[in-house]
N, C-alpha and C positions, 0 to 999 in steps of 0.2 A: 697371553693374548691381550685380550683390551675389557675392560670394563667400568662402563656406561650405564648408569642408571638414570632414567628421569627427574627422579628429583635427590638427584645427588647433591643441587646446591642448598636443600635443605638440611643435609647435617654433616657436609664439609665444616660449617663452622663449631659445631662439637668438638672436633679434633686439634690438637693443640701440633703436631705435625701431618703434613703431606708428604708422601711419599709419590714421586713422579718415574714410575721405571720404561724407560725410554730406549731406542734402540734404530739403527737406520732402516731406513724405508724398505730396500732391500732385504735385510735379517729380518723384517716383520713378516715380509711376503714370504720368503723360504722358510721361516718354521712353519709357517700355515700350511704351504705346501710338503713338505714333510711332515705332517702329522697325520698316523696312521689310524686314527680309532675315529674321523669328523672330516666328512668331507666339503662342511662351508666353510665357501670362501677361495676353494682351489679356481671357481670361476674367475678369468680376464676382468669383466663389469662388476664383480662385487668384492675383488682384490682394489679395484681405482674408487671405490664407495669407502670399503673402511680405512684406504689411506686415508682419505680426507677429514672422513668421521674424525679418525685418530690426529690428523694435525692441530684441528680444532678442539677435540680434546685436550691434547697439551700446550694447546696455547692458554685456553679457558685456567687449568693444572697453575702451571708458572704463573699466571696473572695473580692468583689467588694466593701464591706462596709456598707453591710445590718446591721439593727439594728433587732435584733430577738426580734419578740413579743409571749408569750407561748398561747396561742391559746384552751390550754388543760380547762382554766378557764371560768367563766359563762362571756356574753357576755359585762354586764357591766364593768367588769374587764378587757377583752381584750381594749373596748375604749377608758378607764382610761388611761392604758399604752400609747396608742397609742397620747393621748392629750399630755403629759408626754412629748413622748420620740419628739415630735414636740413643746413643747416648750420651748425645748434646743437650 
């Protein structure tokens, strides 16, 4: 899902990589909605809140130097990337 801290741009710069894990607007919405243990967010009004949250998010992410990982893919392949892009 998404995670947002308020003062995350206080020690983004601690970290020597970003990891940006990214995915279409649609696949954000339908795992949300199939998620069976949390039912925020399956609302219409706060489904169109945390797109946006989220767009700004990674906009904010990339700006600073986020490495985008596509997310769209099965989950072995999300960690692959992510070993990958950490052992550069």
């Amino acid at each position: 899902m998404l995670g947002i801290t308020e003062n995350q741009n206080n020690f983004i710069p601690l970290f020597n990589t970003l990891i940006l894990l990214q995915c279409k607007p649609e696949v954000f919405i339908e795992r949300i909605n199939n998620r069976k243990d949390n039912d925020f967010g399956k609302d219409k009004t706060v489904q169109d809140f945390l797109l946006h949250t989220y767009k700004q998010f990674e906009s904010s992410m990339l700006e600073k130097g986020a490495i985008s990982i596509n997310t769209d893919c099965p989950l072995n392949e999300v960690v692959g990337a992510i070993i990958i892009e950490m052992q550069n």
